[in-house]
N, CA and C atoms as a LAMMPS dump frame, in Angstrom:
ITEM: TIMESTEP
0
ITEM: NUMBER OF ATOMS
552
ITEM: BOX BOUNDS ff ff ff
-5.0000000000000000e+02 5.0000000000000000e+02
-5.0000000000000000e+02 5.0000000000000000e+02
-5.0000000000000000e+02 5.0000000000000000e+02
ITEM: ATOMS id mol type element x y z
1 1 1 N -305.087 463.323 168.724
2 1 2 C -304.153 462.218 168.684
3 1 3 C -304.612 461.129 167.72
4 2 1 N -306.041 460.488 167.679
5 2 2 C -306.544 459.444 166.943
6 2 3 C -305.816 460.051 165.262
7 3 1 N -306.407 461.363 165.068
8 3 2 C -306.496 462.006 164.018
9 3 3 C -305.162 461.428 163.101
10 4 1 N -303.609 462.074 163.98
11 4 2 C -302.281 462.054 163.432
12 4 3 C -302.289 460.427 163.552
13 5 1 N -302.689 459.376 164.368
14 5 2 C -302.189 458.37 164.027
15 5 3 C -303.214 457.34 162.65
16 6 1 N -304.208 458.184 162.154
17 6 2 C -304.736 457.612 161.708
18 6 3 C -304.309 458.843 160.289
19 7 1 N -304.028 459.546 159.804
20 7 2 C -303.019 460.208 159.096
21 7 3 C -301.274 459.391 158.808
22 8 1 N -300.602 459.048 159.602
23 8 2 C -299.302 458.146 159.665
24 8 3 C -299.909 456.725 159.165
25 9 1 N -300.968 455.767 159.45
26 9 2 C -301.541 455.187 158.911
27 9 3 C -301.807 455.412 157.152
28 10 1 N -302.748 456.656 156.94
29 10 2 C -302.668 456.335 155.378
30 10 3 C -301.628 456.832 154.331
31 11 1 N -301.05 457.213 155.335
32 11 2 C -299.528 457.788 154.409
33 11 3 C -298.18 456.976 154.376
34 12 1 N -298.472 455.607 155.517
35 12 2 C -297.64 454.373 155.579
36 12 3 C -297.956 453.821 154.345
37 13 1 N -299.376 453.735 154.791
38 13 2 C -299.836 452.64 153.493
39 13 3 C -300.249 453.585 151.655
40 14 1 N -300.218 454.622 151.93
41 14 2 C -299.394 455.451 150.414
42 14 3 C -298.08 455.575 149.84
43 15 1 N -297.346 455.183 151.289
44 15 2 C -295.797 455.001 151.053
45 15 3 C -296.196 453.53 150.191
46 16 1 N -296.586 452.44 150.924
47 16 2 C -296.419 451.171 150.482
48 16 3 C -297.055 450.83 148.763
49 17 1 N -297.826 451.311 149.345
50 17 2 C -298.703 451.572 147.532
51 17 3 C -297.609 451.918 145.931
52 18 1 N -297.251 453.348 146.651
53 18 2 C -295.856 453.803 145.991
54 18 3 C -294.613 452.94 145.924
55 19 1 N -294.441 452.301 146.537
56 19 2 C -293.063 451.747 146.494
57 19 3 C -293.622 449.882 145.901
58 20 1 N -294.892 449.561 145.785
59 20 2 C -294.895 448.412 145.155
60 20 3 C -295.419 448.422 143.598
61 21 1 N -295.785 449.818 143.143
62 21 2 C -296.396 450.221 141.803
63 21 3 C -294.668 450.666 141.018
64 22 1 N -293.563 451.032 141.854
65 22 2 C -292.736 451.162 141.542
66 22 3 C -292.115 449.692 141.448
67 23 1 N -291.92 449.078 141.977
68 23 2 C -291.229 447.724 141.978
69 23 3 C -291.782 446.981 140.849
70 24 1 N -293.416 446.934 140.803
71 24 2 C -293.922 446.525 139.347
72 24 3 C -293.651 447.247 138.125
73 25 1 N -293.175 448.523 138.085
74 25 2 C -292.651 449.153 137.15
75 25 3 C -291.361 448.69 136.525
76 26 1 N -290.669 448.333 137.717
77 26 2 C -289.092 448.196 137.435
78 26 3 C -289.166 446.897 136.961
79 27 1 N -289.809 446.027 137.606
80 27 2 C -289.984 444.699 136.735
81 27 3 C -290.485 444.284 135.321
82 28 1 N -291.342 445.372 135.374
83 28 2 C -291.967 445.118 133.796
84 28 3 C -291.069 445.859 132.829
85 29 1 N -290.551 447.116 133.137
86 29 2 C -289.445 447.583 132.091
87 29 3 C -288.601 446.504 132.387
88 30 1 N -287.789 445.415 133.093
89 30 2 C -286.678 444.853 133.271
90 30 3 C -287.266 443.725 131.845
91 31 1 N -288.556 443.023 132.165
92 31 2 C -288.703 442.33 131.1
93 31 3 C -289.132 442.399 130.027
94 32 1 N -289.311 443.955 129.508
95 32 2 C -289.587 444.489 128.309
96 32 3 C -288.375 444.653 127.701
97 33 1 N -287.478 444.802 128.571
98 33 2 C -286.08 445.046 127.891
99 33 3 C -285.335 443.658 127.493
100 34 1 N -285.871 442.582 128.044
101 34 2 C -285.373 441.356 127.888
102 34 3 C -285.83 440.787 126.494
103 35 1 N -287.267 441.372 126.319
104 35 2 C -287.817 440.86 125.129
105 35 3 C -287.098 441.236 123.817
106 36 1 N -286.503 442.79 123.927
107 36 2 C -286.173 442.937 123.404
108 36 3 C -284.596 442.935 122.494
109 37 1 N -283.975 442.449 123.905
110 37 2 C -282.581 442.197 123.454
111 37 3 C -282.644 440.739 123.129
112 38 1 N -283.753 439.334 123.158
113 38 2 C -283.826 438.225 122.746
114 38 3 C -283.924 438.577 121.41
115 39 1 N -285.097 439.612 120.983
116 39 2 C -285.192 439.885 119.014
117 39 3 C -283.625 440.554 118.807
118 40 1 N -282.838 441.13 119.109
119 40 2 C -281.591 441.452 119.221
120 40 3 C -280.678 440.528 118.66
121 41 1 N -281.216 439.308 119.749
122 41 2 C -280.363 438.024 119.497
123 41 3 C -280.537 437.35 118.162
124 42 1 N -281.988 437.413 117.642
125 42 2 C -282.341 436.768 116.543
126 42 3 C -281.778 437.326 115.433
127 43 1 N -281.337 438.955 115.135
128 43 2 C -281.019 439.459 114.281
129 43 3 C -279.516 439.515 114.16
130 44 1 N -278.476 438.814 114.893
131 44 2 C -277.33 438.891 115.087
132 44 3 C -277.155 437.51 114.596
133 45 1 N -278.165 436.613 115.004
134 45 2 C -277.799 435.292 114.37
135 45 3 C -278.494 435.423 112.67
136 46 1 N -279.301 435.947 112.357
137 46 2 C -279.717 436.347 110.689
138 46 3 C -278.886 436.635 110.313
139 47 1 N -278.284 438.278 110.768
140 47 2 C -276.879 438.186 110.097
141 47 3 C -275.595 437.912 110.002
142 48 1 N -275.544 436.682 110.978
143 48 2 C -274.137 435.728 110.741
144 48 3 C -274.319 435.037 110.275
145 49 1 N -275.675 434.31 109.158
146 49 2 C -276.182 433.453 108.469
147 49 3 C -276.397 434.097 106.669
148 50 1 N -276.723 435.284 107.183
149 50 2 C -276.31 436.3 105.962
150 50 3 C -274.985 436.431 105.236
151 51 1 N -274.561 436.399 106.486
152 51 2 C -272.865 436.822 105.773
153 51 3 C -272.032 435.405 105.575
154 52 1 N -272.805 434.3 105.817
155 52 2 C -272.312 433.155 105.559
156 52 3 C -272.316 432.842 104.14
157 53 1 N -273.35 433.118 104.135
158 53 2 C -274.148 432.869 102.452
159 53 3 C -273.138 433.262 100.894
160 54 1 N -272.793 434.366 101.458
161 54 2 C -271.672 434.658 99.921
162 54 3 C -270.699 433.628 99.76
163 55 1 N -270.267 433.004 101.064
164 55 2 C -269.231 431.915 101.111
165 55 3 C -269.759 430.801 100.576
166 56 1 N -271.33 430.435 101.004
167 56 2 C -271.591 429.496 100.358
168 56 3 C -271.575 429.349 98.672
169 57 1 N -272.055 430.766 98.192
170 57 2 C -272.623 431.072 97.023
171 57 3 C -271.221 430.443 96.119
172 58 1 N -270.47 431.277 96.444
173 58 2 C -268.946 431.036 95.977
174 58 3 C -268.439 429.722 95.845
175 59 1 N -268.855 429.173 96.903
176 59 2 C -267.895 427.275 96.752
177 59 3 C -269.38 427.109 96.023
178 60 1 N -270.619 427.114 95.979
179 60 2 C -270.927 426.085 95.065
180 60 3 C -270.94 426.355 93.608
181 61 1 N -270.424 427.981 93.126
182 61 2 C -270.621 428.304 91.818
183 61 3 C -269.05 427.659 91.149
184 62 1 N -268.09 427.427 92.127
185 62 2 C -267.269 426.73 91.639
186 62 3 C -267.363 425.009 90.943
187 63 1 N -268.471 424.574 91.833
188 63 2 C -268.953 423.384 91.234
189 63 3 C -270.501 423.056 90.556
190 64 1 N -271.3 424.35 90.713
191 64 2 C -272.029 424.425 89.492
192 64 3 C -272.13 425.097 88.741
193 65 1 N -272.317 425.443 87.406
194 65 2 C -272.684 426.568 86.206
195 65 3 C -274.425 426.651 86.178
196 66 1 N -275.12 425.311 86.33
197 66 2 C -276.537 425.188 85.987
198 66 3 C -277.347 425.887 87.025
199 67 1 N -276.79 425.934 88.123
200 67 2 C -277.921 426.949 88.958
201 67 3 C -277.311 427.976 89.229
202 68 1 N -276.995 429.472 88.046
203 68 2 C -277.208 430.24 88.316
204 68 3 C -277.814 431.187 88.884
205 69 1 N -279.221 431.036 88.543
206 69 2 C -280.863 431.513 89.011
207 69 3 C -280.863 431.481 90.34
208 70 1 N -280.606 430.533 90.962
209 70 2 C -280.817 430.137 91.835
210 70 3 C -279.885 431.221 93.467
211 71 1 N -278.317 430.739 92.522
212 71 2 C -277.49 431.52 93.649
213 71 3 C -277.599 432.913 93.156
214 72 1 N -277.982 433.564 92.163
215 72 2 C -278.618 435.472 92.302
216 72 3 C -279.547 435.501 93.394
217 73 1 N -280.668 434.679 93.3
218 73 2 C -281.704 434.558 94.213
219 73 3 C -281.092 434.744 95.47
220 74 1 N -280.142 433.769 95.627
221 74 2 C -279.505 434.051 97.554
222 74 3 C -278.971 435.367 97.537
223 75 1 N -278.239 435.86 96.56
224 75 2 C -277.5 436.538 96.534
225 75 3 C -278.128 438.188 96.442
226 76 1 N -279.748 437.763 95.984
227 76 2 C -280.065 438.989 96.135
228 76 3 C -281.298 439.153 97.724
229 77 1 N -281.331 437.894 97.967
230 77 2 C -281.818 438.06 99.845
231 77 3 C -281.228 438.192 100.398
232 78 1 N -279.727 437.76 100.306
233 78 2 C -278.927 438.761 100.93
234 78 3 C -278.43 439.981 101.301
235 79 1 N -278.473 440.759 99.881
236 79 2 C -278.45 442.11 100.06
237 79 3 C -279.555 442.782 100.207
238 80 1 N -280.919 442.067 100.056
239 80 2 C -282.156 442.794 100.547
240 80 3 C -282.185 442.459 101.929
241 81 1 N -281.627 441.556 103.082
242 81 2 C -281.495 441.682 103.912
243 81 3 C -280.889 442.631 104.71
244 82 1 N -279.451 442.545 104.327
245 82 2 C -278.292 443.95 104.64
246 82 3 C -278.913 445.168 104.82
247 83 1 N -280.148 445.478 103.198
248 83 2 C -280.522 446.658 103.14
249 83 3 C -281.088 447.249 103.744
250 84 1 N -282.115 445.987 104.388
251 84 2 C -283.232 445.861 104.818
252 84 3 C -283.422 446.812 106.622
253 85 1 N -283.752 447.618 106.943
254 85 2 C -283.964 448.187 108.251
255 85 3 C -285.178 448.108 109.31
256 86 1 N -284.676 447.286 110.168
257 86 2 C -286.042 446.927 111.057
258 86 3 C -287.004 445.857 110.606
259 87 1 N -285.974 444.769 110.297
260 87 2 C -286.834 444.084 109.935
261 87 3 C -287.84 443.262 110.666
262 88 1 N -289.586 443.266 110.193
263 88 2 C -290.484 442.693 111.167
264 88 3 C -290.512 441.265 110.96
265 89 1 N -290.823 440.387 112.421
266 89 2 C -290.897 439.067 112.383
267 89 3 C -291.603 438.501 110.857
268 90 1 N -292.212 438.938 109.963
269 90 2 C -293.092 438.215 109.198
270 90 3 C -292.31 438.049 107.793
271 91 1 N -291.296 439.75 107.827
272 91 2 C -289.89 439.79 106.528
273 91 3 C -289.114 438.414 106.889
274 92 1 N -288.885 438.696 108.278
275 92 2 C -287.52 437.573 108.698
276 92 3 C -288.247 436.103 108.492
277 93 1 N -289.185 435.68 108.693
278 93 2 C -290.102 434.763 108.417
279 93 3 C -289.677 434.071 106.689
280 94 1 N -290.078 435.155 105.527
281 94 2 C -290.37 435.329 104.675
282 94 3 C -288.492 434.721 103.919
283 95 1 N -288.104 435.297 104.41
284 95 2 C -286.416 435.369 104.501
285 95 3 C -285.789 433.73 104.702
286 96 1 N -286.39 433.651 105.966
287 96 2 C -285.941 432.121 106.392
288 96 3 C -286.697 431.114 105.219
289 97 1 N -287.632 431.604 104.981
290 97 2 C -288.244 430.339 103.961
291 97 3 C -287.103 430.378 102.634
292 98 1 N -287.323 431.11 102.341
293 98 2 C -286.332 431.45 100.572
294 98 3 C -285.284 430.88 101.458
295 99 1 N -284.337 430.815 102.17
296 99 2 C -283.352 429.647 102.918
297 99 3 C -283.612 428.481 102.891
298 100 1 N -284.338 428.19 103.465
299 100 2 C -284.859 427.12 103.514
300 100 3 C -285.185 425.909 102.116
301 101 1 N -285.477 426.669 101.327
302 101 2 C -285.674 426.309 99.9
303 101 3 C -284.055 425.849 99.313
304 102 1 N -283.119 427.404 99.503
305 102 2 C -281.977 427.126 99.379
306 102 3 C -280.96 425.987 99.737
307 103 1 N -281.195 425.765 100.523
308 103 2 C -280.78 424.636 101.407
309 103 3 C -281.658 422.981 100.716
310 104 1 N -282.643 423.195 100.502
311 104 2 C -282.984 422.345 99.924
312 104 3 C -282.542 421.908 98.449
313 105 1 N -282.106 422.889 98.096
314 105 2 C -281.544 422.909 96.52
315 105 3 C -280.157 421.697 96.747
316 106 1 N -279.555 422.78 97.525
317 106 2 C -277.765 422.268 97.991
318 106 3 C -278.373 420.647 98.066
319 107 1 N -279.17 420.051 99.081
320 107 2 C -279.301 418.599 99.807
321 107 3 C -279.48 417.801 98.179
322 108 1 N -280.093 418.552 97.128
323 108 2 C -280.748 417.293 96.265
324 108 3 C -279.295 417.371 95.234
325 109 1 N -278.18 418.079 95.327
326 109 2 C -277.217 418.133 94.836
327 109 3 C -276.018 416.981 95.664
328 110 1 N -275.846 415.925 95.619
329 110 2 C -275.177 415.503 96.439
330 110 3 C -273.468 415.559 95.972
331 111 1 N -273.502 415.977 94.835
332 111 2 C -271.713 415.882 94.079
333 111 3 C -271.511 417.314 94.832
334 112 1 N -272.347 418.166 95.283
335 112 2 C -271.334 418.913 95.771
336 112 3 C -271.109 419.007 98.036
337 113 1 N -271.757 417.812 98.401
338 113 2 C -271.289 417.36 99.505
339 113 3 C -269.784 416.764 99.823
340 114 1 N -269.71 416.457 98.157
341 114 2 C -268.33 415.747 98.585
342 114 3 C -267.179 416.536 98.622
343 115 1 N -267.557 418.111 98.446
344 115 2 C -266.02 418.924 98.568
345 115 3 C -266.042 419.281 100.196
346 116 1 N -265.063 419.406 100.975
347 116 2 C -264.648 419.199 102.003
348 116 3 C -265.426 421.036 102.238
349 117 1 N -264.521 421.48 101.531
350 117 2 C -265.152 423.293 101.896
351 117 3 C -266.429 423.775 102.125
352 118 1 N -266.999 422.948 101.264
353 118 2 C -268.744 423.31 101.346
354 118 3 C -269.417 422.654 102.227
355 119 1 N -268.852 421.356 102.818
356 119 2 C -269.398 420.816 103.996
357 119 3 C -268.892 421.628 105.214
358 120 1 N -268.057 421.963 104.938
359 120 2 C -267.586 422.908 106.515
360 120 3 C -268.263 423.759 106.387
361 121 1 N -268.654 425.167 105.192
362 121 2 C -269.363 426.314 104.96
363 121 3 C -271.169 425.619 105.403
364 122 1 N -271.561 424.447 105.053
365 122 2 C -272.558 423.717 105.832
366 122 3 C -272.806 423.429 106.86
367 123 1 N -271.63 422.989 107.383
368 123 2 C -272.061 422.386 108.957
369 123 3 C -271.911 423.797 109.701
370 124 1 N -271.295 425.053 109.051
371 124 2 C -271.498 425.986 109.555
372 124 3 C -272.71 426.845 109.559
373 125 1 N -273.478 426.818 108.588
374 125 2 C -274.586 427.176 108.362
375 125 3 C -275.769 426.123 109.339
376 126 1 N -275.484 425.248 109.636
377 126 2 C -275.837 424.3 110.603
378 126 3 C -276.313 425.283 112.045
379 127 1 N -274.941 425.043 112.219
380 127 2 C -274.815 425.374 113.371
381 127 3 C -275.326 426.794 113.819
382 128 1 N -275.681 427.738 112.838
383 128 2 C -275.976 429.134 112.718
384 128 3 C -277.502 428.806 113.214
385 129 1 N -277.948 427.838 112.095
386 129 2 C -279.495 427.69 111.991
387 129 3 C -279.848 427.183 113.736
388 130 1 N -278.614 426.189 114.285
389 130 2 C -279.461 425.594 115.817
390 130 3 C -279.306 426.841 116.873
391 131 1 N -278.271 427.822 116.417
392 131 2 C -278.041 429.281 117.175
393 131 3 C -279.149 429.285 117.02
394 132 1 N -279.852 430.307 115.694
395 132 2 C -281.053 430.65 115.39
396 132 3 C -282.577 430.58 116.15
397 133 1 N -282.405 428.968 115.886
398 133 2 C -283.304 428.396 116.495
399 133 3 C -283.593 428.098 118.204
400 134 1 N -282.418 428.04 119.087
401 134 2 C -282.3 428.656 120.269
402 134 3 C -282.769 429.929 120.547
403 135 1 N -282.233 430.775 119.632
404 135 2 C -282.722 432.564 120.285
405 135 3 C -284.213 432.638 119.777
406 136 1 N -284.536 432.464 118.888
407 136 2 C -285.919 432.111 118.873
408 136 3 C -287.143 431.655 119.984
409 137 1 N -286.456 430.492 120.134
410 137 2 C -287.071 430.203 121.751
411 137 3 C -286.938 430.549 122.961
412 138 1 N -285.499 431.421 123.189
413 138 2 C -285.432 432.191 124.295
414 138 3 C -286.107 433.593 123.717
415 139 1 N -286.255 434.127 123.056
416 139 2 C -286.965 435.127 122.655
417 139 3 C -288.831 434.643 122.913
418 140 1 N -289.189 434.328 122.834
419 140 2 C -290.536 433.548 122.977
420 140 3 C -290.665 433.366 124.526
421 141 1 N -289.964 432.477 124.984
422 141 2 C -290.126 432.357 126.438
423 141 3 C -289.827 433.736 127.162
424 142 1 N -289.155 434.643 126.577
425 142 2 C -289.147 436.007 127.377
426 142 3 C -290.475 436.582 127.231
427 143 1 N -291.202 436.547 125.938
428 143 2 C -292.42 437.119 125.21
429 143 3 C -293.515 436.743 126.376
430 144 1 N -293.382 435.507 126.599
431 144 2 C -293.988 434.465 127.665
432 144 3 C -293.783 435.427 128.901
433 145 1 N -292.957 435.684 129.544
434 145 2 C -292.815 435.811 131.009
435 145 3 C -293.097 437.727 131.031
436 146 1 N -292.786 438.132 130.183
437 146 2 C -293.671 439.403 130.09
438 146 3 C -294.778 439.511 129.907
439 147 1 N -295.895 438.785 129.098
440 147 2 C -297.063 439.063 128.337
441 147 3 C -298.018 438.747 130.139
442 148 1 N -297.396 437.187 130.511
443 148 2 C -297.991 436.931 131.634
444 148 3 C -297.934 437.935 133.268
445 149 1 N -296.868 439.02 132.984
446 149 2 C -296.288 439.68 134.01
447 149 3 C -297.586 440.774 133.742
448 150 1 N -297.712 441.216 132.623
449 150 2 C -298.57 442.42 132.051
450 150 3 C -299.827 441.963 132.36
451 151 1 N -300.308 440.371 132.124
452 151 2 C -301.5 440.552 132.888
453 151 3 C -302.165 439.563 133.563
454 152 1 N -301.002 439.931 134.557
455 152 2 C -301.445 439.2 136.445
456 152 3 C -301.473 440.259 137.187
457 153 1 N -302.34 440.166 137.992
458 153 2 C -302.385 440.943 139.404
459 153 3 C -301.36 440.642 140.208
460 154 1 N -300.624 442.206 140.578
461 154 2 C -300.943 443.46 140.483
462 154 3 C -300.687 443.972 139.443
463 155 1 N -299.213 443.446 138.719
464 155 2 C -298.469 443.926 137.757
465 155 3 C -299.544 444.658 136.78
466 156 1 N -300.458 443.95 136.119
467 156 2 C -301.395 444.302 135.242
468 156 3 C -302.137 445.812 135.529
469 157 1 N -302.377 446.248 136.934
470 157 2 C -303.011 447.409 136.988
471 157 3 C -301.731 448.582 136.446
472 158 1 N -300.418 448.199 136.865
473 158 2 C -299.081 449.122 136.944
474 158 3 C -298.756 449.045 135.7
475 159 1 N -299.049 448.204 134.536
476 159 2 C -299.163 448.26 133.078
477 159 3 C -299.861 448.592 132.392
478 160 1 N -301.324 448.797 132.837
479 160 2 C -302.045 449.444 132.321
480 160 3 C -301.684 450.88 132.691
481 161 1 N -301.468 451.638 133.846
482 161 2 C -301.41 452.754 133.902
483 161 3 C -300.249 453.378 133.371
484 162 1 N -299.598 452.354 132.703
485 162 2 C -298.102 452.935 131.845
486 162 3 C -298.233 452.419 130.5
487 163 1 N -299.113 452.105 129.919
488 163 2 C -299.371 451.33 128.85
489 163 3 C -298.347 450.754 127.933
490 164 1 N -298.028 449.393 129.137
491 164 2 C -297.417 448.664 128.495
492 164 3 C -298.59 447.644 127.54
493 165 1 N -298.153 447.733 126.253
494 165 2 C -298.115 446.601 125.532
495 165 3 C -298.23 445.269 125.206
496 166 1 N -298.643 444.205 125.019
497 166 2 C -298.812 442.303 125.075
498 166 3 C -297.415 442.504 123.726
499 167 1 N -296.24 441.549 123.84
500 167 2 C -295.692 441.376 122.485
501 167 3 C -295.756 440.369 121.954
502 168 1 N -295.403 440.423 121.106
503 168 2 C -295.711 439.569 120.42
504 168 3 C -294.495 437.907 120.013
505 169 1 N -295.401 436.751 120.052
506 169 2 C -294.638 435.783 119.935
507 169 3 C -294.099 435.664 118.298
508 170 1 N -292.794 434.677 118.768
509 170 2 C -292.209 434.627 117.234
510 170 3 C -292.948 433.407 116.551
511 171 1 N -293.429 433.643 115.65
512 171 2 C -294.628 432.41 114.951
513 171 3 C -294.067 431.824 113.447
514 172 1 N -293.594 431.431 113.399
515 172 2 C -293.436 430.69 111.497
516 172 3 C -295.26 431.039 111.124
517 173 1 N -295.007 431.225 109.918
518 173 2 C -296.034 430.981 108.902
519 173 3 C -296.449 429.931 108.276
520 174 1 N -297.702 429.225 108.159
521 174 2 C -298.164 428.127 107.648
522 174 3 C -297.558 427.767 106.754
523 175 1 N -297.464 428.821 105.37
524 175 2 C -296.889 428.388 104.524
525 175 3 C -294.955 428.151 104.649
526 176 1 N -294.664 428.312 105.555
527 176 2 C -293.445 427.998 106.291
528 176 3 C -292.979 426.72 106.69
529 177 1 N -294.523 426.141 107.294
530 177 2 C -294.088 424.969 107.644
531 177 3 C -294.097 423.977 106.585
532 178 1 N -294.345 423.977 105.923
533 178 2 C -294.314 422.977 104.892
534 178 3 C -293.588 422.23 104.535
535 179 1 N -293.244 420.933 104.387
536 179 2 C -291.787 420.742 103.894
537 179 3 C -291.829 421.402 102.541
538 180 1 N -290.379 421.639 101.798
539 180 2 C -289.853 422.199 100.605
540 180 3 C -289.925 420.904 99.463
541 181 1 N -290.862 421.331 98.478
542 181 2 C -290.432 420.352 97.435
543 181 3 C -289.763 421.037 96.519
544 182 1 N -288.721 420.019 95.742
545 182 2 C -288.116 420.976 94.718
546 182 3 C -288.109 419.765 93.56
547 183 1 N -288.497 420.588 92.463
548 183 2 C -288.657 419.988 91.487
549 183 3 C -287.262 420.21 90.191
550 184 1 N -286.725 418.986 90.171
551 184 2 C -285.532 419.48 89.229
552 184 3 C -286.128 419.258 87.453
């Protein structure tokens, strides 16, 4: 008798074992999958910022001839974007800067603020960039609540034995942060 109840004993607590290595499973795929539909998010807002860009290119070549150079340049990160497959945080990085520059060009141009079209094609590009910059940070804070899930007890033993991964945060590059000088 001791025997079977001390048998029902370790097979309760093998049930329990099992069913909480599973629950840490399901949680950590739940927020691996989160991480990944936040970079999802980031690349949906790139390319509605992408496809903004020809619009921009267009209203300002109507009001400049002198920076040609300049709008090929967008015009060809654009289509190296499009082309571009899988792109890693450090391309998209790389990407946002050459924007960034761009944008700086447009600001030291102020005759062409005053056409109504290009301020709307702006404040739309605006508004792309504070999208952007939202999924960014919800992408990060997911990075956050997984990396820490992967390694706390218990979760951490149930990730190691499935080898989950640490991912990685979304980081600008030094030379990113910089402000943009542009020299006319």
């Amino acid at each position: 008798m001791d025997l079977m109840r001390i048998l029902y004993i370790v097979l309760i607590v093998l049930l329990v074992v099992i069913l909480i290595i599973l629950a840490k499973y399901n949680t950590l795929i739940r927020l691996q999958n989160r991480v990944k539909k936040s970079k999802a998010n980031i690349d949906i807002y790139l390319n509605k910022r992408f496809e903004l860009i020809p619009n921009i290119v267009e209203t300002v070549k109507g009001y400049t001839k002198h920076e040609s150079s300049t709008l090929e340049e967008i015009v060809a990160l654009r289509n190296n974007y499009v082309n571009a497959k899988n792109l890693n945080i450090k391309e998209a990085s790389e990407m946002n800067s050459k924007l960034n520059g761009f944008l700086a060009v447009i600001e030291a141009y102020p005759e062409l603020k005053a056409n109504t079209q290009f301020l709307s094609l702006q404040n739309e590009l605006s508004r792309i960039e504070n999208e952007l910059e939202n999924a960014r940070r919800r992408y990060n804070d997911e990075v956050t609540r997984y990396n820490t899930a992967i390694e706390t007890v218990p979760s951490n033993l149930v990730a190691s034995m499935f080898s989950f991964k640490k991912a990685s945060l979304f980081e600008v590059e030094e030379h990113v942060r910089q402000n943009v000088k542009i020299s006319l």
